[in-house]
C-alpha positions as CSV (number, residue, x, y, z in Angstrom):
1,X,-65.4,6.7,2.9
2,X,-65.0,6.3,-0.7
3,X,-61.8,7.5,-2.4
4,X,-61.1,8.0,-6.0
5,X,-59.3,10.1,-8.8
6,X,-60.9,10.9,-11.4
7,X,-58.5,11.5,-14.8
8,X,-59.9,13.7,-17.7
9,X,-60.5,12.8,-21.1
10,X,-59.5,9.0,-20.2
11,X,-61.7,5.9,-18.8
12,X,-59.9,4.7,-16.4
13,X,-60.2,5.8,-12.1
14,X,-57.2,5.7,-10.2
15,X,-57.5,4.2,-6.8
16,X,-55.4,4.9,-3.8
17,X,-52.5,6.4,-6.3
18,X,-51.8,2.6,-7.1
19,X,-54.1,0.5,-9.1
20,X,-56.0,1.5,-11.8
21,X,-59.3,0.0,-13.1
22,X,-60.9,0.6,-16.2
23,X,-64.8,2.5,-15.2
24,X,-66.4,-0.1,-17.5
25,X,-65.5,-2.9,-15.9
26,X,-66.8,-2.5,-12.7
27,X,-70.2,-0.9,-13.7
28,X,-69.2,3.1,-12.9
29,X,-68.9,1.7,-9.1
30,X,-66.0,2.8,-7.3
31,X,-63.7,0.4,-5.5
32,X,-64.2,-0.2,-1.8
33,X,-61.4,1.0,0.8
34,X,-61.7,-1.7,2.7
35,X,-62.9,-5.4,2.0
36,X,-66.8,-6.1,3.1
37,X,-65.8,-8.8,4.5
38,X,-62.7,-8.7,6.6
39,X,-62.2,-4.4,6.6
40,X,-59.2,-5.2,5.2
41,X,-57.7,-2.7,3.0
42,X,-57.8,-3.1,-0.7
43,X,-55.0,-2.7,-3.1
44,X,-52.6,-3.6,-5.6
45,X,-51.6,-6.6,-3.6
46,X,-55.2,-7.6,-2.4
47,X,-57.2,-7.4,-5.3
48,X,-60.9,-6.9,-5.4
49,X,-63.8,-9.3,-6.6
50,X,-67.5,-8.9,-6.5
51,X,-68.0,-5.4,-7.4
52,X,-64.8,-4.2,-5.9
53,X,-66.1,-5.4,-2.6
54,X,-64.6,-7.9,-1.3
55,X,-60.2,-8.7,-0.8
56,X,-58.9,-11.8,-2.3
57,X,-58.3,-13.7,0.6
58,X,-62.0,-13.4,1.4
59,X,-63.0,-14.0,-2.4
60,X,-61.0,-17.1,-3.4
61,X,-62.2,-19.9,-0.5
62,X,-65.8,-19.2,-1.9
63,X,-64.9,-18.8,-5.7
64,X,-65.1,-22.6,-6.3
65,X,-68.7,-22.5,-4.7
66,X,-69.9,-19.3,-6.6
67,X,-68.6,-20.8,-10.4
68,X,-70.7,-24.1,-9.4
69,X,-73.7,-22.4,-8.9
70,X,-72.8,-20.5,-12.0
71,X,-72.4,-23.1,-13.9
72,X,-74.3,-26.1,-12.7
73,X,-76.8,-27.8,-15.2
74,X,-79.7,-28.8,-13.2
75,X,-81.8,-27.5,-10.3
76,X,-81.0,-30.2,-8.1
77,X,-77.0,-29.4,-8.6
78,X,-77.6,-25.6,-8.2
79,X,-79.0,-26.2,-5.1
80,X,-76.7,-28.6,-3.4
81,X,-73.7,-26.4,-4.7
82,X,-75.9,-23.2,-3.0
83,X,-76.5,-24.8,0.3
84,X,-73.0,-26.0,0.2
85,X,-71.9,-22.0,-0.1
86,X,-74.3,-20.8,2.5
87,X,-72.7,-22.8,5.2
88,X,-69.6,-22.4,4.0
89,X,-70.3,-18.3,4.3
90,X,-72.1,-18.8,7.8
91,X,-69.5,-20.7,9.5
92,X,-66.5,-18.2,8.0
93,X,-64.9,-15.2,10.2
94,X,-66.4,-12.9,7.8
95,X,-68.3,-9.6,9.5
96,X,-71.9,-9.9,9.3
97,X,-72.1,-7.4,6.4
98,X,-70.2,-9.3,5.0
99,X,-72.0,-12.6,5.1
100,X,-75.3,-11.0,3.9
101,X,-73.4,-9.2,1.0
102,X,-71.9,-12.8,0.3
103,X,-75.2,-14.1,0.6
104,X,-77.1,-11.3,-1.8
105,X,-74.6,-12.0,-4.2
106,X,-75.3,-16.0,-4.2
107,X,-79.2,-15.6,-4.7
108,X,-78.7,-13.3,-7.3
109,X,-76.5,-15.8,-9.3
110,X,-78.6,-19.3,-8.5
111,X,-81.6,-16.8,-9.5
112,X,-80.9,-16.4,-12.4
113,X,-79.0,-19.6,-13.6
114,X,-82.6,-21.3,-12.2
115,X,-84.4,-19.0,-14.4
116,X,-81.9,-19.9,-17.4
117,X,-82.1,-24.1,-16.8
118,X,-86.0,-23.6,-16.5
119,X,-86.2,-21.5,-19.7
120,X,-84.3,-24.4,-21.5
121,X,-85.9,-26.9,-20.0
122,X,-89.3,-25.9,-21.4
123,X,-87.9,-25.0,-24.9
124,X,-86.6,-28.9,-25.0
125,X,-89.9,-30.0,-24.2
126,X,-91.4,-28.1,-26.9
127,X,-89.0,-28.9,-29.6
128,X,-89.4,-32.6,-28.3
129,X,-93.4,-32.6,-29.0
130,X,-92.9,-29.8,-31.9
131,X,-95.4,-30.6,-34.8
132,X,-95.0,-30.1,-38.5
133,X,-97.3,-30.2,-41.5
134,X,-97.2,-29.0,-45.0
135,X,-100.8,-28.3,-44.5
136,X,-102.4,-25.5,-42.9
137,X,-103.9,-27.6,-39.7
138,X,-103.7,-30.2,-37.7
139,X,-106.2,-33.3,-36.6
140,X,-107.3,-33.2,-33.1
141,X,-105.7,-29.1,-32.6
142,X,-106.8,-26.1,-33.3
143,X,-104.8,-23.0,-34.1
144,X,-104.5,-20.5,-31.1
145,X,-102.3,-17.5,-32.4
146,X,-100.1,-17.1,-35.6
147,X,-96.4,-15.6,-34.6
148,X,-95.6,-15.2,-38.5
149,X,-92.9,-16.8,-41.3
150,X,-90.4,-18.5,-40.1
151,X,-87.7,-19.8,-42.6
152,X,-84.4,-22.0,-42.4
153,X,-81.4,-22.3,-44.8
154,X,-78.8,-24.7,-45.0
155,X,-75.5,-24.8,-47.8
156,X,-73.5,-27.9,-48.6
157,X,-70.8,-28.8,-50.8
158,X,-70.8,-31.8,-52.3
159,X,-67.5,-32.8,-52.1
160,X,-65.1,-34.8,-54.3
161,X,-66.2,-38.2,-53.9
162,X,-69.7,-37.4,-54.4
163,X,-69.2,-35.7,-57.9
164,X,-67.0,-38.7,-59.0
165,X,-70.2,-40.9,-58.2
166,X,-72.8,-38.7,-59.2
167,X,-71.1,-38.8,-62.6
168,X,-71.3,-43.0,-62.7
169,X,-74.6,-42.9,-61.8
170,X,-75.4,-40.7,-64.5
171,X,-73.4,-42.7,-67.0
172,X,-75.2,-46.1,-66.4
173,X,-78.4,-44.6,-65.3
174,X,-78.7,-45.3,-61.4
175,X,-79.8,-44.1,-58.3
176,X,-77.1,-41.7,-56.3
177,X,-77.4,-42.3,-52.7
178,X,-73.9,-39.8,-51.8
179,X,-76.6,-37.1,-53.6
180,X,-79.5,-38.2,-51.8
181,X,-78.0,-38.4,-48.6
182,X,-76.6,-34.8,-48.8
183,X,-79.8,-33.5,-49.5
184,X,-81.2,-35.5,-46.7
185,X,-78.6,-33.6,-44.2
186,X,-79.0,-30.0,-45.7
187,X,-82.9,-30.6,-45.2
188,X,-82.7,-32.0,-41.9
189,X,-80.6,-28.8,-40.8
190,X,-82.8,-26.4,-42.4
191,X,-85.6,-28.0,-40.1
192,X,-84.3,-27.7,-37.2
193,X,-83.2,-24.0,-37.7
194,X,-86.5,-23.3,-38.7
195,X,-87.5,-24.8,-35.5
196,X,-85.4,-22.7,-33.2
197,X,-86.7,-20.1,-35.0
198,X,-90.1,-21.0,-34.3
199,X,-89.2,-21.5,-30.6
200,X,-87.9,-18.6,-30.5
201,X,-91.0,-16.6,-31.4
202,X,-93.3,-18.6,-29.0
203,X,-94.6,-21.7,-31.3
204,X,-95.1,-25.1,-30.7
205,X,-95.8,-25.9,-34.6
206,X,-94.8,-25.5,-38.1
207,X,-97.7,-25.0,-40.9
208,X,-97.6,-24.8,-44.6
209,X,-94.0,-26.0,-44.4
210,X,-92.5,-26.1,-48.2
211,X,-88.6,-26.6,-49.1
212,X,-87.0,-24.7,-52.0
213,X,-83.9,-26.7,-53.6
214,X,-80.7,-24.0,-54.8
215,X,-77.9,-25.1,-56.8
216,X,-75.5,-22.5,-56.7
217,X,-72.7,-23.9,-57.8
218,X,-71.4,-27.6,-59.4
219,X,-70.5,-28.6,-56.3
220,X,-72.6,-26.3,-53.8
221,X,-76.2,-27.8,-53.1
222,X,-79.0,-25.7,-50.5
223,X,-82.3,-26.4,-48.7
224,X,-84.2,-23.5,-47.7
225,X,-87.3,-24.3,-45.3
226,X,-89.9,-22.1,-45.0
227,X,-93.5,-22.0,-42.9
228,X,-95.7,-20.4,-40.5
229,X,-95.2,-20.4,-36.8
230,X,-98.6,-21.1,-34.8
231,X,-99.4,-22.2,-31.3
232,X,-101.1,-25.1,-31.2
233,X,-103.3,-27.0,-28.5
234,X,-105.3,-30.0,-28.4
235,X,-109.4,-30.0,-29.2
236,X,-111.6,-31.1,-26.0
């Protein structure tokens, strides 16, 4: 039996006449009477978790399980910290509605953190084996699609130091590495932006790369990168 006050002109539900949630935070659903798990009844003084389903003396022995699978970094982990829960839910008091909504919930999260690490997984392995040129092809590949310009910008100041020397090495004639080396970083970060952004649009390679060098100010130096997403794969 669901049970709920609604209040005009304001976005919050008041349950029971003594706790109030806001509507957005629970996704429009309505809070439970009683816990899922234990048919408990829900209040101010046991609080709800998991869409308003479930008491907190229910929710918090399985919390720790439900933030590792959340959180866990590899497949292997995800799983151990899954299988871990699943006993943990089995061999509990909870009513068996209760375990399959417990349950539901936990494939729903490893799901998607699975999906997530293996996403990531193969955009490291493509940025990994990502080719560049500043030509428009590449020996031993041929060009399967074109995803369009990508570009990359990085700013830098030049700091302090780096004036002082650049303005020796101007006076006797000589080569400024503090210049050179900032230049070197700005590039490098412009790259890898350009990169991402390649990634991002389904390429494994960079073509007709070129690099545009800003001075906007004395002491304010920038790279901007700028080329041609493609997908790439090997001749036979």
């Amino acid at each position: 039996m669901w049970r709920a006050t609604l209040r005009l002109w304001t976005p919050y539900i008041l349950y029971d006449k003594i706790s109030i949630i806001k509507l957005s935070d629970v996704g429009g659903l309505y809070m439970a009477e009683k816990c899922i798990c234990c048919g408990k009844k829900i209040g101010l003084l046991n609080g709800s978790h998991l869409n308003n389903q479930v008491c907190d003396n229910c929710y918090f022995p399985i919390n720790g399980y439900l933030t590792s699978i959340k959180e866990g970094s590899t497949i292997q982990i995800l799983e151990e910290n899954y299988n871990q829960l699943i006993q943990k839910i089995e061999a509990s008091a909870y009513s068996p509605e209760g375990k399959n909504y417990l349950i539901q919930i936990a494939d729903n999260i490893i799901n998607a953190n699975k999906s997530g690490i293996q996403l990531e997984a193969r955009r490291e392995h493509t940025r990994k084996n990502f080719k560049i040129t500043t030509s428009h092809k590449f020996e031993g590949y041929k060009i399967i699609k074109y995803h369009g310009l990508v570009s990359g910008s990085t700013v830098l100041g030049t700091g302090f130091l780096s004036e002082g020397r650049a303005a020796v090495s101007d006076v006797f004639g000589i080569e400024n590495d503090s210049f050179s080396n900032k230049l070197e970083q700005i590039k490098d970060s412009s790259v890898k932006k350009m990169i991402s952004e390649a990634i991002n649009q389904g390429g494994n390679a960079l073509i007709g790369v070129t690099f545009d060098y800003v001075n906007f100010t004395s002491n304010m130096i920038g790279v901007v990168a700028n080329g041609t997403a493609v997908e790439i794969t090997e001749e036979e």
